[in-house]
C-alpha positions as CSV (number, residue, x, y, z in Angstrom):
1,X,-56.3,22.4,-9.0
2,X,-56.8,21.8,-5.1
3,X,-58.3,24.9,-2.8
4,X,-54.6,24.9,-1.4
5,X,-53.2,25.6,-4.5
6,X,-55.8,28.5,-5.5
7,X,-55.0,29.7,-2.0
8,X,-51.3,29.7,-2.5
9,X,-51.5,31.3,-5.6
10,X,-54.1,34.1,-4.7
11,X,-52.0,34.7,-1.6
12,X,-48.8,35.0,-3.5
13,X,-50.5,37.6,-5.7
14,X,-51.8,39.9,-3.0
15,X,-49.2,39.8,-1.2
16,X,-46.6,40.3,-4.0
17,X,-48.8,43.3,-5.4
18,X,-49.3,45.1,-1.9
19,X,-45.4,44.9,-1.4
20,X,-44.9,46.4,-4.8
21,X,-47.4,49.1,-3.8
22,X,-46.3,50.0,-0.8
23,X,-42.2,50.1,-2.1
24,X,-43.5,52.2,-4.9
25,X,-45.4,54.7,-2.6
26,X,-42.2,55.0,0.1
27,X,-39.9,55.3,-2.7
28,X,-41.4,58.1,-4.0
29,X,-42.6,59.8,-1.0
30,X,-39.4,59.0,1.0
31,X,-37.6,61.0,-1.6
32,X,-38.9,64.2,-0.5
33,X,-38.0,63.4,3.2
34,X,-34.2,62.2,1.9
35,X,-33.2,64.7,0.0
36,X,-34.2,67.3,2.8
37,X,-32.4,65.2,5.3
38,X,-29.0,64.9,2.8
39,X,-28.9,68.9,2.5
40,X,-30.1,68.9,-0.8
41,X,-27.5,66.1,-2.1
42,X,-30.0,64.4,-4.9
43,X,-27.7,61.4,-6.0
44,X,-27.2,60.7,-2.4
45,X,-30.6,60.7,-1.4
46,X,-32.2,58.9,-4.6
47,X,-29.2,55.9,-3.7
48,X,-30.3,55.5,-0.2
49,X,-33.9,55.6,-1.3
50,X,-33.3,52.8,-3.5
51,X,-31.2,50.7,-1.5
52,X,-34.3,51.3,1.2
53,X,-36.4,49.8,-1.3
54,X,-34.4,46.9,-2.3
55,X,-34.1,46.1,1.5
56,X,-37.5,46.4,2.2
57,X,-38.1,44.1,-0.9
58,X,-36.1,41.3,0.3
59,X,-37.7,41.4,3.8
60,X,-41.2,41.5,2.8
61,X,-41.2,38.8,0.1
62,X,-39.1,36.8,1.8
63,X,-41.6,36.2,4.2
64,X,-44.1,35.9,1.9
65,X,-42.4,33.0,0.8
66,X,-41.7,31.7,4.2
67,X,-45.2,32.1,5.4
68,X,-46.4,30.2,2.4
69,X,-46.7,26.8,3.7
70,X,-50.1,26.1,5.6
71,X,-50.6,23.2,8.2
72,X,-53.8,23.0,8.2
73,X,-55.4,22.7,4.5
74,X,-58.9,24.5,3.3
75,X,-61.4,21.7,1.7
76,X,-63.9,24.0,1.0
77,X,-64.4,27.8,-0.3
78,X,-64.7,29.2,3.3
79,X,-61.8,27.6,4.3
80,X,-59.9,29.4,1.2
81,X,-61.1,32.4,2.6
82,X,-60.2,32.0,5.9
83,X,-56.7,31.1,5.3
84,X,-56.3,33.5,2.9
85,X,-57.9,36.2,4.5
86,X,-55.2,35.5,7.8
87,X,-52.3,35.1,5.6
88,X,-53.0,38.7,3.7
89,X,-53.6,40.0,7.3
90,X,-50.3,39.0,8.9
91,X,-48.7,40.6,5.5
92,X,-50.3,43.7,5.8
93,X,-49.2,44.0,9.4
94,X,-46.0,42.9,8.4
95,X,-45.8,45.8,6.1
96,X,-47.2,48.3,8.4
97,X,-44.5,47.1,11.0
98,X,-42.1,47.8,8.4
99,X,-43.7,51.4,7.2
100,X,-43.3,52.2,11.1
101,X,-39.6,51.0,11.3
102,X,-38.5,52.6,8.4
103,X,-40.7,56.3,9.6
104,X,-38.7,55.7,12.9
105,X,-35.5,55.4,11.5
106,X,-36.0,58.4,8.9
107,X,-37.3,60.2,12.0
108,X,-33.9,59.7,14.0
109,X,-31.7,60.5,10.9
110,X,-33.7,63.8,10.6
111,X,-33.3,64.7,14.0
112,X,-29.9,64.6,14.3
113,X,-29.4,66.4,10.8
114,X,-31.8,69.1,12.0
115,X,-29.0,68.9,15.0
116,X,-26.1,69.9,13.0
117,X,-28.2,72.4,11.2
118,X,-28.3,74.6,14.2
119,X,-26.2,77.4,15.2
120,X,-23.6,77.1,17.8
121,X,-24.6,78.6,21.0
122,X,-23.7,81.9,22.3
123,X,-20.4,82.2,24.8
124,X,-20.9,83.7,27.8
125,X,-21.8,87.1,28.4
126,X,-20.8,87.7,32.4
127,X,-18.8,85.7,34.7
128,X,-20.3,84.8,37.9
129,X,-18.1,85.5,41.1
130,X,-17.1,82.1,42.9
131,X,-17.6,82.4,46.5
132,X,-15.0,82.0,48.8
133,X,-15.1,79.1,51.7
């Protein structure tokens, strides 16, 4: 096989594998946060969660795939490297980015549930006298 091919192939496998990893870490962490944020409502919760997941495992391996193809082709074992080590990068970031969105949206849908949690607030106690003129 050509170094493009190794480097394809070692690039899919990272890259696949640190997607699984990370899904599998925010499904089962996010879970907590969900069911907290759905007043207890398990089914509810555990169905967002998973359709999270599913979303964030079309996005990332989708551009995987897309980010497959490389322009300018490794000849020797430092050029595998290289390529390899700048395609993992970009998915890694790619993942973080999508760690960070997902935090950020769980964030906002927390807030506002934490919103509707609290009491209403108290009615006046006095009235203030309007001054005349």
């Amino acid at each position: 096989m050509t170094p493009i091919v190794w480097t394809y192939f070692t690039y899919l496998l990272i890259s696949v594998s640190l997607t699984v990893w990370v899904a599998k870490t925010l499904y089962k962490n996010g879970r907590i946060f969900l069911v907290d944020t759905f007043r207890g409502n398990e089914p509810l919760a555990d169905s967002i969660n998973h359709l999270l997941v599913v979303g964030f495992y079309l996005i990332n391996i989708g551009y995987v795939s897309l980010a497959l193809r490389e322009v300018q082709m490794p000849v020797d074992l430092q050029g595998v490297l290289e390529t390899l080590s700048r395609k993992v990068g970009v998915v890694l970031l790619v993942l973080g980015g999508m760690h960070f969105f997902n935090l950020l949206v769980f964030s906002k849908m927390r807030k506002r549930v934490l919103l509707h949690r609290l009491p209403p607030p108290l009615p006046p106690q006095t009235q203030v006298p309007v001054a005349a003129g």
